[in-house]
Each structure stands twice: as C-alpha cells, then as structure tokens.
KOLMIKE-501487 format. One record per residue: z negated, x, y of N, C-alpha, C in turn; residue in three letters. Coordinates in Angstrom, 1 decimal, always signed. Atoms other than C-alpha are relative to their C-alpha. Layout:
N
+--------+--------+--------+--------+--------+--------+--------+--------+--------+-----+
!     nw !     nu !     nv !    caw !    cau !    cav !     cw !     cu !     cv !   r !
+--------+--------+--------+--------+--------+--------+--------+--------+--------+-----+
!      Z !      X !      Y !      Z !      X !      Y !      Z !      X !      Y ! ala !
...
+--------+--------+--------+--------+--------+--------+--------+--------+--------+-----+
***
This chain:
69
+--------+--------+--------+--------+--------+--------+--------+--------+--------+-----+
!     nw !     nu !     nv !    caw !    cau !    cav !     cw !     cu !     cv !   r !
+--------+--------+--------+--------+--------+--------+--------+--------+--------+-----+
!   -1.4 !   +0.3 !   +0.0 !  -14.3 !  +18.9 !  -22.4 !   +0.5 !   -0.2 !   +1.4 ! unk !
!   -0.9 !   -0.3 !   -1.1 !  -12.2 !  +19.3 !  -19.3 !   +1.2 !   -0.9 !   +0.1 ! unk !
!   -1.0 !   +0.8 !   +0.0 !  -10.4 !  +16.6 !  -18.4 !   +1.3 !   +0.0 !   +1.5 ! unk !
!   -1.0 !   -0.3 !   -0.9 !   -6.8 !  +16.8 !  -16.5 !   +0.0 !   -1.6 !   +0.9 ! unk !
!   -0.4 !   +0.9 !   -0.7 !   -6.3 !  +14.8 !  -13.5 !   +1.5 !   -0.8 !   -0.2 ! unk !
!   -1.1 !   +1.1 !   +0.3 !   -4.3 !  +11.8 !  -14.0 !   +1.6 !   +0.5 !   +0.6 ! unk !
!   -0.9 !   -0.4 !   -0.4 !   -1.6 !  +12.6 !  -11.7 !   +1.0 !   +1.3 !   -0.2 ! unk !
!   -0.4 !   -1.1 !   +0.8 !   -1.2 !  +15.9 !  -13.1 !   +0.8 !   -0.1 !   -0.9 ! unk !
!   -0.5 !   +0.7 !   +1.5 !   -0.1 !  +14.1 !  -16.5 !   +0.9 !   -0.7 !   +0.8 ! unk !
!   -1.0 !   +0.3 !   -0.6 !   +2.1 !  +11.8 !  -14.4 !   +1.4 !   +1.0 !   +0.1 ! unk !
!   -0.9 !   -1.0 !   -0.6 !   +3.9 !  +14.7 !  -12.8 !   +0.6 !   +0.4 !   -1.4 ! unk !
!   -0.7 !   -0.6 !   +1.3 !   +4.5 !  +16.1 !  -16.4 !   -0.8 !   +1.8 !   +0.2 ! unk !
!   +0.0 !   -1.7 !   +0.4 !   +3.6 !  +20.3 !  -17.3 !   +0.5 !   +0.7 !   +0.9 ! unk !
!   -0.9 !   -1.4 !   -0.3 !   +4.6 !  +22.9 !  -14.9 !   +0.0 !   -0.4 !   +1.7 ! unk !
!   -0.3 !   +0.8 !   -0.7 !   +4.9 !  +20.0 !  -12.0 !   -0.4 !   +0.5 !   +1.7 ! unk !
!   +0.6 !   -0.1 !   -1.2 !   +3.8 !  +21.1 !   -8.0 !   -0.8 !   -1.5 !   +0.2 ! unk !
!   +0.8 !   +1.1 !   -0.3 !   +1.2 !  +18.8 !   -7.0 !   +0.5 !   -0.2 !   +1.3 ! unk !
!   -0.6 !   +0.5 !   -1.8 !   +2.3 !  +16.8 !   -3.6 !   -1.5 !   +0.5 !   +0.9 ! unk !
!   +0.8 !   -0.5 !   -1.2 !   +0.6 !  +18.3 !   -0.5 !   -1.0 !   -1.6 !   +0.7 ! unk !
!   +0.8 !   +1.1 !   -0.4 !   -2.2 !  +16.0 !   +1.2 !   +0.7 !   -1.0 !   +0.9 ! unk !
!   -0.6 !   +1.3 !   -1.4 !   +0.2 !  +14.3 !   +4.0 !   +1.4 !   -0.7 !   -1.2 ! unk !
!   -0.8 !   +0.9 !   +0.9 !   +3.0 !  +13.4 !   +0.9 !   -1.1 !   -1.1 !   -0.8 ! unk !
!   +0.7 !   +0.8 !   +0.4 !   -0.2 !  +11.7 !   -0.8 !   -0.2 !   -1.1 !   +0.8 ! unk !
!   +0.1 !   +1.1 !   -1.2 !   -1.2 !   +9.8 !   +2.5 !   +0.9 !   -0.8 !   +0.7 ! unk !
!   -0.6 !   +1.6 !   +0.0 !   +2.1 !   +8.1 !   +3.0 !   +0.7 !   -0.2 !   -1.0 ! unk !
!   -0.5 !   +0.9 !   +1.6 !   +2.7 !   +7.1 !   -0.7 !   -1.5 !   -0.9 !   +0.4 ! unk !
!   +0.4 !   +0.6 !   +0.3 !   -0.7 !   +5.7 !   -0.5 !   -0.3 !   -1.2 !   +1.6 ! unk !
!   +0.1 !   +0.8 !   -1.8 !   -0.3 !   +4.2 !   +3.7 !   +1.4 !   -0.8 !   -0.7 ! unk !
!   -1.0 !   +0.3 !   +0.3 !   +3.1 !   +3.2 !   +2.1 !   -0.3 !   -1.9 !   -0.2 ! unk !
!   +0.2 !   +1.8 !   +0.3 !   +1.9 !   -0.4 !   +0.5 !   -1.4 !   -0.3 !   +0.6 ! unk !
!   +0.9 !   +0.7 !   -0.5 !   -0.4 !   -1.3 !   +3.1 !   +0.9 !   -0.4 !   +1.4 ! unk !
!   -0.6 !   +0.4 !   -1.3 !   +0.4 !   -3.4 !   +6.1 !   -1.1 !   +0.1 !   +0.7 ! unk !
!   +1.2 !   -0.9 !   -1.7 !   -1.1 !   -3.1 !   +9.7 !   -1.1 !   -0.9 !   -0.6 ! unk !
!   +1.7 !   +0.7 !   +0.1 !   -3.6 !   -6.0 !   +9.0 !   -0.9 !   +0.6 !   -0.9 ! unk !
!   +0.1 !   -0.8 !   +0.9 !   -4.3 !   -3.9 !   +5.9 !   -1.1 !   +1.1 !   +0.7 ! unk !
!   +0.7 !   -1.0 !   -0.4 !   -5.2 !   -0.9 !   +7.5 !   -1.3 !   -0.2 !   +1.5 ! unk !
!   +0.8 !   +0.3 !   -1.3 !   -6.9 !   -2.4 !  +11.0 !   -1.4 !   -0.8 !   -1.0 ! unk !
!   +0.8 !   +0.5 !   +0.5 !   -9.0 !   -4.3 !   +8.3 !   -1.4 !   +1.5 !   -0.6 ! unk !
!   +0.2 !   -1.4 !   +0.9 !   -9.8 !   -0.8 !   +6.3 !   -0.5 !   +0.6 !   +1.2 ! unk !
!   +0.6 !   -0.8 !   -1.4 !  -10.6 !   +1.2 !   +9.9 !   -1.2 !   -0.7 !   +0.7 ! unk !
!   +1.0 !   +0.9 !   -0.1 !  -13.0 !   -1.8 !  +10.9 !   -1.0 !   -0.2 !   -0.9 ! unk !
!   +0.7 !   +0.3 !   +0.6 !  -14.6 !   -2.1 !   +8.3 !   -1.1 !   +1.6 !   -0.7 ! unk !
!   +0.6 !   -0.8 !   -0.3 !  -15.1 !   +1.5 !   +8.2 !   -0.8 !   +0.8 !   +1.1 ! unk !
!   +0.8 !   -0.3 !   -1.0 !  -16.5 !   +1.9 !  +11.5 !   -1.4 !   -0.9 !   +0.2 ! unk !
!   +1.6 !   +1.1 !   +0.8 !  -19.1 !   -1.2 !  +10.8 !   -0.7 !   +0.9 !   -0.6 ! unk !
!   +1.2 !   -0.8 !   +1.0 !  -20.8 !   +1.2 !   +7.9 !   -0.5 !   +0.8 !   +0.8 ! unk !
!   +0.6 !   -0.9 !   -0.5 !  -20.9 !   +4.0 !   +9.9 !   -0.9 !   -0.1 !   +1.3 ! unk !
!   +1.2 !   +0.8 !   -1.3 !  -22.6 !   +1.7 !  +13.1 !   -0.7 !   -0.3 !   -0.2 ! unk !
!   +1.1 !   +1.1 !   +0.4 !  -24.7 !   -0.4 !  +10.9 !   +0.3 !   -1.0 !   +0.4 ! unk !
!   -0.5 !   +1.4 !   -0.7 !  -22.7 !   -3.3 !  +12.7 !   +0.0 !   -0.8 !   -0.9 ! unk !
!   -0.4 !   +0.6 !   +1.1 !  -22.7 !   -6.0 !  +10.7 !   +1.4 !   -1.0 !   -0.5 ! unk !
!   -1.4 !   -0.5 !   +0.1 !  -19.9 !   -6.8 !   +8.7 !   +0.6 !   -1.2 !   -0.1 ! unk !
!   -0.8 !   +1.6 !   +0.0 !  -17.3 !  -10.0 !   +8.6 !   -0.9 !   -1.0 !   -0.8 ! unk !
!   +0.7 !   +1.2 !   +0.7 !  -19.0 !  -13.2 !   +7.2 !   -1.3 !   -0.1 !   -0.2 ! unk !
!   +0.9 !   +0.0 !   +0.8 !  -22.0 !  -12.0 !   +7.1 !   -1.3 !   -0.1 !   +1.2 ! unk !
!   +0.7 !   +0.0 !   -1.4 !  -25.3 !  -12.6 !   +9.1 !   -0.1 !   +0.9 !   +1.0 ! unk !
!   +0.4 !   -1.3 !   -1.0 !  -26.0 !  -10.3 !  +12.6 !   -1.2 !   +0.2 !   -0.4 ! unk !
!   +0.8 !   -0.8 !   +0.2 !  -28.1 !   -8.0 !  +11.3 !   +0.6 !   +1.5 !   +0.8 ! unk !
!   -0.6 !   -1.3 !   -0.6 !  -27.9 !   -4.4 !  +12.9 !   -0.9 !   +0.5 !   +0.0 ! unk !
!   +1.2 !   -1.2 !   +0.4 !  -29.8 !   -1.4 !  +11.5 !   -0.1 !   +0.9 !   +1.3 ! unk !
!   +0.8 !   -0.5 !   -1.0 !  -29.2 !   +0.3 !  +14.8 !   +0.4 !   -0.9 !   +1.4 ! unk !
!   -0.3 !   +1.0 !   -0.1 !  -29.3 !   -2.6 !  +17.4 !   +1.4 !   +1.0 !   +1.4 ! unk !
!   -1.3 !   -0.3 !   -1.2 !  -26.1 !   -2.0 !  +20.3 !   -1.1 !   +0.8 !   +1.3 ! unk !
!   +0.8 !   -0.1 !   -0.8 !  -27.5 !   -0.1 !  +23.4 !   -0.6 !   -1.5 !   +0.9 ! unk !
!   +0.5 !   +1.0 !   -0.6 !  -29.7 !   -2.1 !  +25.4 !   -0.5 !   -1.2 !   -0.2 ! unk !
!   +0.5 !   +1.2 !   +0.8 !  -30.3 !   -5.0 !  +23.0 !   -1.5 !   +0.6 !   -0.7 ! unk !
!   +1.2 !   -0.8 !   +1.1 !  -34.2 !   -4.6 !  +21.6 !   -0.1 !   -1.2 !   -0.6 ! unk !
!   +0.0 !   +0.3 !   +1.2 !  -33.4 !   -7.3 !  +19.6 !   -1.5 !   -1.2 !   +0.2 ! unk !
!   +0.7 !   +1.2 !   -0.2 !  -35.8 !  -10.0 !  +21.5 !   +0.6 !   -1.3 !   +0.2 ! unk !
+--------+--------+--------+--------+--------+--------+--------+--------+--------+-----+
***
C-alpha cells in the first residue's frame, strides 16, 4: 500500500507542490535567531565529535594538537 505524503493531502487533489526555497522559509519562518544558532551548533558538534552543551568534554576526534594528556 502506497501511502500519499501528508502535505499532498493538505494541499488537496490536483494541488502544485511548493518548490524547496517556499518550504524553507515556512519552516525558517517560526524559528528565532537563538533558534537557529542553537540548531547550526549543535549541528556542527555531531559532525566534529565536539562535545555537546551540558554534557561532559569528551571528543571522539580530540581538537588539533591536543593528545588528550
């Protein structure tokens, strides 16, 4: 069974789907800066292995020059 994307159903039958940059500021729309600086940071953390707000310094890959003695 083949299920229709939600939005699809929203729109109603027949509907154009919104292009990728009308999606991205409906959904940039209800966020504020601290919002998004929070969301950008916390995406660059995962991808460093930095560790992340509240939480012990651990660091899977350590910063240059640190070996971590």
């Amino acid at each position: 069974m083949k299920m229709k994307p939600r939005l699809t159903e929203y729109l109603g039958p027949g509907a154009a789907a919104p292009d990728p940059s009308t999606l991205m500021r409906f959904v940039l729309a209800g966020k504020t800066t601290a919002d998004l600086v929070w969301e950008f940071d916390y995406a660059l953390r995962n991808l460093t292995g930095a560790p992340m707000p509240n939480e012990p310094e651990r660091w899977l890959m350590p910063p240059e020059g640190n070996t971590g003695a």
